[in-house]
Backbone bond lengths (Angstrom), bond angles and torsions (degrees), N, CA, C in turn:
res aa  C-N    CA-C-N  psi(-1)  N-CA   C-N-CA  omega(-1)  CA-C   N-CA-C  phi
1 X - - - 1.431 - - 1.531 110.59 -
2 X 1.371 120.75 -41.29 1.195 131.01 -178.71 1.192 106.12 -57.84
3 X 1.707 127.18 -47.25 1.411 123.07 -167.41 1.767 108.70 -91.41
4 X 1.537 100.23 -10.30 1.694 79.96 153.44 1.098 146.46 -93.87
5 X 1.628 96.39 -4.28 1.400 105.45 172.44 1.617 119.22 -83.55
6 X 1.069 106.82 -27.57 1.986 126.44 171.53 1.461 102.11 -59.28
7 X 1.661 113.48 -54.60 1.362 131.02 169.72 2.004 116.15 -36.15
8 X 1.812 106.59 -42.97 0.619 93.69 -156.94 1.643 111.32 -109.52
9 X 1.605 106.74 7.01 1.535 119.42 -178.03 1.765 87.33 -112.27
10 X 1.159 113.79 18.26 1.686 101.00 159.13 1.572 107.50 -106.89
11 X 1.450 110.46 -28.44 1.594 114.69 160.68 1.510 119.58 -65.64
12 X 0.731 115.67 -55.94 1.651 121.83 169.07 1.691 113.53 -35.95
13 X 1.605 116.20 -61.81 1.477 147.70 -159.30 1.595 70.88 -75.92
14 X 1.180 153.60 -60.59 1.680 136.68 -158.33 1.499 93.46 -76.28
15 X 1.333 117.32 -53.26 1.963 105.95 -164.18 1.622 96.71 -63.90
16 X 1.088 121.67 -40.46 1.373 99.61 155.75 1.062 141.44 -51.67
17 X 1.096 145.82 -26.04 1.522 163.99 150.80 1.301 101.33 -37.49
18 X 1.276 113.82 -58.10 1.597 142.51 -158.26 1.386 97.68 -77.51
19 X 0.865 131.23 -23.86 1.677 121.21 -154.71 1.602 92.85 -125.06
20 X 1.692 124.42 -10.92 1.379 110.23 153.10 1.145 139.56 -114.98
21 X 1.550 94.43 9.21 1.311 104.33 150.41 1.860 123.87 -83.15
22 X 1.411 99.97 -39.98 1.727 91.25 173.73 1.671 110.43 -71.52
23 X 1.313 137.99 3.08 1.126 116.28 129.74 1.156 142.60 -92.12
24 X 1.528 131.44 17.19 1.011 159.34 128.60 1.724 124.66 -43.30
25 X 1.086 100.60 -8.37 1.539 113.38 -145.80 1.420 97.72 -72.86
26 X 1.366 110.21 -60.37 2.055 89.10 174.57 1.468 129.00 -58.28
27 X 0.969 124.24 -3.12 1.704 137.18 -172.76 1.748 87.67 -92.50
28 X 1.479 120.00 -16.18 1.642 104.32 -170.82 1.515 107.18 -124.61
29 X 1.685 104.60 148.79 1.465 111.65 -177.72 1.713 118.57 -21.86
30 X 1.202 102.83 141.24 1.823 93.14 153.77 1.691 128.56 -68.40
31 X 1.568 93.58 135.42 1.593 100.03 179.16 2.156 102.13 -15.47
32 X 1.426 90.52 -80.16 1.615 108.50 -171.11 1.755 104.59 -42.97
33 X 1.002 124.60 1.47 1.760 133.41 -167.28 1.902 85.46 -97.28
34 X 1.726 105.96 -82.08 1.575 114.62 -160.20 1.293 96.84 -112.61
35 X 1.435 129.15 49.95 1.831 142.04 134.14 1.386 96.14 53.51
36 X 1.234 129.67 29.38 1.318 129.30 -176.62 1.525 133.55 -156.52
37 X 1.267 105.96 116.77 1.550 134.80 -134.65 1.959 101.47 -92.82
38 X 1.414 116.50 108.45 0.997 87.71 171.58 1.506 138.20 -85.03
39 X 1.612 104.59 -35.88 1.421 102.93 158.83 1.530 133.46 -34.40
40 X 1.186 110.78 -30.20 1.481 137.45 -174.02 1.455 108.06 -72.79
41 X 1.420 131.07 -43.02 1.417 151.59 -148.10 1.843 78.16 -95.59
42 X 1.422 118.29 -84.77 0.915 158.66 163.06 2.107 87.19 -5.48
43 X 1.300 96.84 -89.74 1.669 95.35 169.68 1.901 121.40 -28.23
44 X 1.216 99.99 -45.56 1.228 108.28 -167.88 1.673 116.94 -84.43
45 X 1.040 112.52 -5.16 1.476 136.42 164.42 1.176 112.06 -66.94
46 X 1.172 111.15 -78.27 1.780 126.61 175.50 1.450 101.57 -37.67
47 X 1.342 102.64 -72.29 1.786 113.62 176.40 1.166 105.25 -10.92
48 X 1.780 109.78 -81.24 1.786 114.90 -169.34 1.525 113.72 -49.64
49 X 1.181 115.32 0.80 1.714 134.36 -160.87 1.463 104.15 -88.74
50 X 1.520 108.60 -33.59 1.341 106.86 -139.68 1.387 145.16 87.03
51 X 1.230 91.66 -9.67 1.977 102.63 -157.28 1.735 89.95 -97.91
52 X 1.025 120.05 77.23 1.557 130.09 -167.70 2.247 84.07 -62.84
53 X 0.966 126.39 -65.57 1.857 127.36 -150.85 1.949 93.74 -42.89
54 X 1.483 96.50 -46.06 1.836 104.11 -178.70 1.462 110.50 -49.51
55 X 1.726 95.85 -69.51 1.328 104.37 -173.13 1.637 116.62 -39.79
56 X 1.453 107.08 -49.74 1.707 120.33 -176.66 1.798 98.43 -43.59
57 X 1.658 94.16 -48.06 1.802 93.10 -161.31 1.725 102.03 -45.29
58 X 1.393 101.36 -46.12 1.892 115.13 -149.73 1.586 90.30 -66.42
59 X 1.542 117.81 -51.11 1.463 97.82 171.37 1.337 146.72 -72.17
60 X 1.586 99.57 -29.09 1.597 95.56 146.28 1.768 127.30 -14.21
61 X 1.624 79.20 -76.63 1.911 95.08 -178.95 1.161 113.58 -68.03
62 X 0.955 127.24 5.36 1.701 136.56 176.79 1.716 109.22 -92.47
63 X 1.503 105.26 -41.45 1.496 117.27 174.79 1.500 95.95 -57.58
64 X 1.535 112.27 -69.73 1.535 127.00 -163.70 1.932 101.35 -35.52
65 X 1.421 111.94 -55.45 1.155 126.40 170.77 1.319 137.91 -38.66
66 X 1.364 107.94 -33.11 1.364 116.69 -140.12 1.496 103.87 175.09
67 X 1.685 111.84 55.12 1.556 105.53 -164.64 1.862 116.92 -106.32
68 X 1.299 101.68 7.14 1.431 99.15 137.64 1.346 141.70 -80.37
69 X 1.253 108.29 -18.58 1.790 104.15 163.88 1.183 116.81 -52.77
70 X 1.340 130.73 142.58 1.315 139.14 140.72 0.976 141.06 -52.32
71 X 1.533 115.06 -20.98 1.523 129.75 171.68 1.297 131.24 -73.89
72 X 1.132 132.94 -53.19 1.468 124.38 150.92 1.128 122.11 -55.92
73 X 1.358 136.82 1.95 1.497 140.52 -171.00 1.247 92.13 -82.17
74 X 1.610 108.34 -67.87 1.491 144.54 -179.10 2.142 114.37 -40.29
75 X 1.845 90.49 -42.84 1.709 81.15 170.02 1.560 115.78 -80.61
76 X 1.735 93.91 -28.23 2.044 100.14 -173.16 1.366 105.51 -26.38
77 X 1.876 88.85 -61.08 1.661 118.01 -167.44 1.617 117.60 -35.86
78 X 1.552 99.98 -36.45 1.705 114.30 -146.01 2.202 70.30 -109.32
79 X 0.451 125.96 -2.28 2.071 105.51 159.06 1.056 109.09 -104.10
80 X 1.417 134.40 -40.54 1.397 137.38 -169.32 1.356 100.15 -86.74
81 X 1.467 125.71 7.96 1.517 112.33 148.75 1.284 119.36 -95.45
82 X 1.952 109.34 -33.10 1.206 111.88 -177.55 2.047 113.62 -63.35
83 X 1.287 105.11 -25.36 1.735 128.91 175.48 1.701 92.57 -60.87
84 X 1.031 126.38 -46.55 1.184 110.38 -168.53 1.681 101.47 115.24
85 X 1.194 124.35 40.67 1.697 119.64 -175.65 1.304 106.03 -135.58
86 X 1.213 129.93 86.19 1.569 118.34 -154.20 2.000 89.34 -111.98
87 X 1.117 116.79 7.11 1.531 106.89 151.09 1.866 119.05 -73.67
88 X 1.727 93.57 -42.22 1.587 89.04 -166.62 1.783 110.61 -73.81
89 X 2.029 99.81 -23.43 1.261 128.57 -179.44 2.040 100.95 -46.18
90 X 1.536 104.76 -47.41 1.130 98.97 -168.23 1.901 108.80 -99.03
91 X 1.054 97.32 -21.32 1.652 99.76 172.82 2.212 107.44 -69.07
92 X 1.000 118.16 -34.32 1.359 125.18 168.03 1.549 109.93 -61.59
93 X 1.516 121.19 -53.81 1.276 113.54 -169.12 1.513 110.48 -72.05
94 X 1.170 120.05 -32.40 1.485 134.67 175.08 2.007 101.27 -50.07
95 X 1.418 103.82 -78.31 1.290 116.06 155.40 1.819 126.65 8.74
96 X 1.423 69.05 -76.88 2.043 107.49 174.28 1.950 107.94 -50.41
97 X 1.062 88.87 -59.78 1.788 109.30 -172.46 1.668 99.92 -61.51
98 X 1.571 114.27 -49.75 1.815 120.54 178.97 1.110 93.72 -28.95
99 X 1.587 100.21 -74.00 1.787 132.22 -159.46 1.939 92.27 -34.71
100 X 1.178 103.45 -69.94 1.505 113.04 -166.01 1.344 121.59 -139.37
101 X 1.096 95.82 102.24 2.201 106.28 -156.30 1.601 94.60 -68.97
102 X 1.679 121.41 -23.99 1.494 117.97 175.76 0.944 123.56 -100.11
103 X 1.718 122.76 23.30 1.172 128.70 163.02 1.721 125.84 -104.46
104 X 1.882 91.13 112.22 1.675 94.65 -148.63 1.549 121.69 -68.23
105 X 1.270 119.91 -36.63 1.504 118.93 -175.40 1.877 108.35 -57.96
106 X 0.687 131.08 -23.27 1.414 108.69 169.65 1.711 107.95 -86.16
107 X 1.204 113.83 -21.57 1.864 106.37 166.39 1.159 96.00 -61.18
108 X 1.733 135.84 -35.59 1.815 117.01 -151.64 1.830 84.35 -79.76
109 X 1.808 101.58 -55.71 1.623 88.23 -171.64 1.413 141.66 -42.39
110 X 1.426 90.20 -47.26 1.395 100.30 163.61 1.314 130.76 -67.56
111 X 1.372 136.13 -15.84 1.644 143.86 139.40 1.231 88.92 -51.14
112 X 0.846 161.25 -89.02 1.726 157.19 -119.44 1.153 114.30 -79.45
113 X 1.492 106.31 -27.52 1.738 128.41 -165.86 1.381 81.84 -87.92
114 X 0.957 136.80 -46.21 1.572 125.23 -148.70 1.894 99.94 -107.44
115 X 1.282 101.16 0.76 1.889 92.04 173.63 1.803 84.33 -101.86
116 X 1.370 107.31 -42.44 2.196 87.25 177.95 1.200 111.52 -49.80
117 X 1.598 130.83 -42.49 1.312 136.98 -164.86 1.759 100.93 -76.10
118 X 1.413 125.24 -19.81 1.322 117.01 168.09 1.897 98.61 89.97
119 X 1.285 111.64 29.51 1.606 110.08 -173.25 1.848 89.54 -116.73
120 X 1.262 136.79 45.97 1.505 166.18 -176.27 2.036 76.70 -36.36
121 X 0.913 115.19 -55.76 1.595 109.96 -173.29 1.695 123.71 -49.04
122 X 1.529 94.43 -54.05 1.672 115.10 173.04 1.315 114.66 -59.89
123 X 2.122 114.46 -39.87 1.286 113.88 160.85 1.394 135.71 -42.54
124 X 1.412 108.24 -40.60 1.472 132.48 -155.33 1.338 80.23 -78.77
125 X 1.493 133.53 -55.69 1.831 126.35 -148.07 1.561 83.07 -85.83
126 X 1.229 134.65 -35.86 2.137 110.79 176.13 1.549 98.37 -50.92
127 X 1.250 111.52 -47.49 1.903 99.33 -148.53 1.887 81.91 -77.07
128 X 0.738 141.11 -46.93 1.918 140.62 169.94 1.463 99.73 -36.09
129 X 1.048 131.44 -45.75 1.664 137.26 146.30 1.615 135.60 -26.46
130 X 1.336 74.40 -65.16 1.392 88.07 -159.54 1.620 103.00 -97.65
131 X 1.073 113.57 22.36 1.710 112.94 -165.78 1.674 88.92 -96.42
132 X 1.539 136.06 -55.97 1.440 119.11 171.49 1.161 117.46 -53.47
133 X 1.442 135.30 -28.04 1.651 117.59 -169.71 1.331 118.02 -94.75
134 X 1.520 102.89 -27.67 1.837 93.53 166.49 1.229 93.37 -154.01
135 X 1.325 120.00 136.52 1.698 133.95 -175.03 1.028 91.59 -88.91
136 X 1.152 138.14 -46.24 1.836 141.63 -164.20 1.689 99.48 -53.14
137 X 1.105 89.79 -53.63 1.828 98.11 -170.95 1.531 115.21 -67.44
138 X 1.326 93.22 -46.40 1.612 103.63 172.51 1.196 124.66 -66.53
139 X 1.628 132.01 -41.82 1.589 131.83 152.88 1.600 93.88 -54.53
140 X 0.861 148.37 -74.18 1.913 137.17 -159.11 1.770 101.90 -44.92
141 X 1.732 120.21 -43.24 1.497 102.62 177.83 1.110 112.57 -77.68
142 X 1.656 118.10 -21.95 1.399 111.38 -179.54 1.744 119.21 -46.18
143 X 1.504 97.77 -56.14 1.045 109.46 -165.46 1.947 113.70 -75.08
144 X 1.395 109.74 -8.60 1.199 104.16 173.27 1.663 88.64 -98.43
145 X 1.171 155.57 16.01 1.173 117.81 147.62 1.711 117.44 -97.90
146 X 1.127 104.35 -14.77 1.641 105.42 163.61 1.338 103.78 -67.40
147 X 1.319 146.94 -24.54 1.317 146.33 151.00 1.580 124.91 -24.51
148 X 1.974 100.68 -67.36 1.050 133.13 -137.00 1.506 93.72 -99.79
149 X 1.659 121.65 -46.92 1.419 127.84 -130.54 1.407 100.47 -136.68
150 X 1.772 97.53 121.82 1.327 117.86 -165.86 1.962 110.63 -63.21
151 X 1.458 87.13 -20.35 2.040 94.44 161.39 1.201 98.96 -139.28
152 X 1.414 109.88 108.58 1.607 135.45 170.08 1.559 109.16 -75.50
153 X 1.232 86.61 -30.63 2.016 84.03 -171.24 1.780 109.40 -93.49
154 X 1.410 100.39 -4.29 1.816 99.22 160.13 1.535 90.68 91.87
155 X 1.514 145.30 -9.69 1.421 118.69 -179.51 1.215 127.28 -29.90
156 X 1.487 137.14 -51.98 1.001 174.11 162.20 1.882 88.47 -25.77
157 X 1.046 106.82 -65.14 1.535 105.61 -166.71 1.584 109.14 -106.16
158 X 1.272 110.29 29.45 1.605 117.70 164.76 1.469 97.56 49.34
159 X 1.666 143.74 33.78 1.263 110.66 125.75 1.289 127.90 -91.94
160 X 1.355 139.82 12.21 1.487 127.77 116.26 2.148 71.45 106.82
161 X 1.426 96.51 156.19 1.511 103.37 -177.77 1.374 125.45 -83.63
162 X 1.510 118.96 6.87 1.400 120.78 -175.24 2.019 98.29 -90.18
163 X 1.268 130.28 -23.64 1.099 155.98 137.96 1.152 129.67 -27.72
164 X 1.365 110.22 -40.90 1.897 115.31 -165.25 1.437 90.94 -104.11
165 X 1.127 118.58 -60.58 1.616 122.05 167.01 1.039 154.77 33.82
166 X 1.176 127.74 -3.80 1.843 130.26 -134.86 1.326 105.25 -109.45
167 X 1.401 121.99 23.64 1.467 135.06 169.31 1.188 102.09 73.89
168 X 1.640 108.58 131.16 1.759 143.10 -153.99 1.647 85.08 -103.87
169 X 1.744 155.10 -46.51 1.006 136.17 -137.20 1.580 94.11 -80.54
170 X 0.948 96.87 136.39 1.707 120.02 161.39 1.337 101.47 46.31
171 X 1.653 102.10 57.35 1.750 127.97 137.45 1.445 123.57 -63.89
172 X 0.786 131.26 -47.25 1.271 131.09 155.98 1.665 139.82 -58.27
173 X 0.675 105.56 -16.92 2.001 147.01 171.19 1.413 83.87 -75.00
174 X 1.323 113.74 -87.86 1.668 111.64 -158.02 1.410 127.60 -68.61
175 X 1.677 102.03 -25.48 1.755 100.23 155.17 0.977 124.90 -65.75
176 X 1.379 132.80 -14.66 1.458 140.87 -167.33 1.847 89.00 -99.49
177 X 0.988 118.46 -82.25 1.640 130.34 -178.89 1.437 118.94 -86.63
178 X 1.066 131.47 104.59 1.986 121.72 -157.42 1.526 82.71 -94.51
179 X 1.364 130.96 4.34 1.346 107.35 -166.59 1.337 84.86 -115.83
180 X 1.698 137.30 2.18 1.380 103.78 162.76 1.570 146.66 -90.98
181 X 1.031 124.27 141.51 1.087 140.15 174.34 1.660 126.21 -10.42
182 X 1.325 112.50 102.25 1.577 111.15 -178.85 1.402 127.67 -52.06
């Protein structure tokens, strides 16, 4: 009890921070000056919170801010799935990818989004994606669609099994522990 309450006047003691500095805000560099977003920060707070409706707000204003980044596109995406909106869930990650076709976590989400949604085809072409920009990520969808998907190796959708591939040993290991060892 003690440490949630410490827990929770150290959250407070930052939105305070936060809330005098964004009225502070013309007295301070531009975003594009010190690469650093407060809505964005601000989003990502809530996030670790749980409180996905907040977090959504802060990235919202983070888009408004700063709407070529990919990164708030990419968290919008990842609340408005946890909300229950898996249209805006997938219109954000798409978004995300425009912004930056080599920026991988919205390829993994969006593979993931689209093996929950049961579209095993659309999955297969993220991890075909996402297999040059991060192997880590790309063996982790691999292996959840050999999980998930009654054709893991993509016949079905003509990428053929040299494609789906990304090595089956100790799939289960790494969904459980992402930090273990290949």
């Amino acid at each position: 009890m003690v440490q949630d309450l410490l827990r929770k006047a150290v959250f407070f003691g930052l939105l305070m921070v936060l809330c005098v500095s964004l009225r502070a805000q013309p007295a301070l560099p531009q975003q594009s000056e010190i690469g650093w977003n407060q809505p964005f920060s601000a989003g990502l707070l809530f996030l670790s919170n749980n409180d996905y409706d907040s977090a959504l707000y802060f990235f919202e204003l983070a888009i408004k801010r700063s709407p070529r980044d990919p990164r708030p596109w990419f968290q919008a995406g990842f609340c408005l799935g946890k909300l229950g909106d898996s249209a805006g869930k997938f219109r954000y990650y798409k978004r995300a990818i425009r912004l930056d076709p080599k920026y991988a976590d919205p390829h993994y989400s969006l593979g993931i989004s689209y093996l929950l949604a049961g579209q095993h085809c659309d999955a297969i072409r993220e991890y075909v994606t996402l297999k040059p920009l991060d192997k880590t990520l790309a063996e982790r969808l691999s292996q959840l669609l050999e999980l998930m998907s009654d054709d893991p190796e993509g016949n079905e959708c003509n990428a053929g099994p040299a494609t789906i591939r990304a090595g089956a040993r100790g799939a289960l290991a790494l969904l459980v522990d992402p930090r273990a060892t290949r």
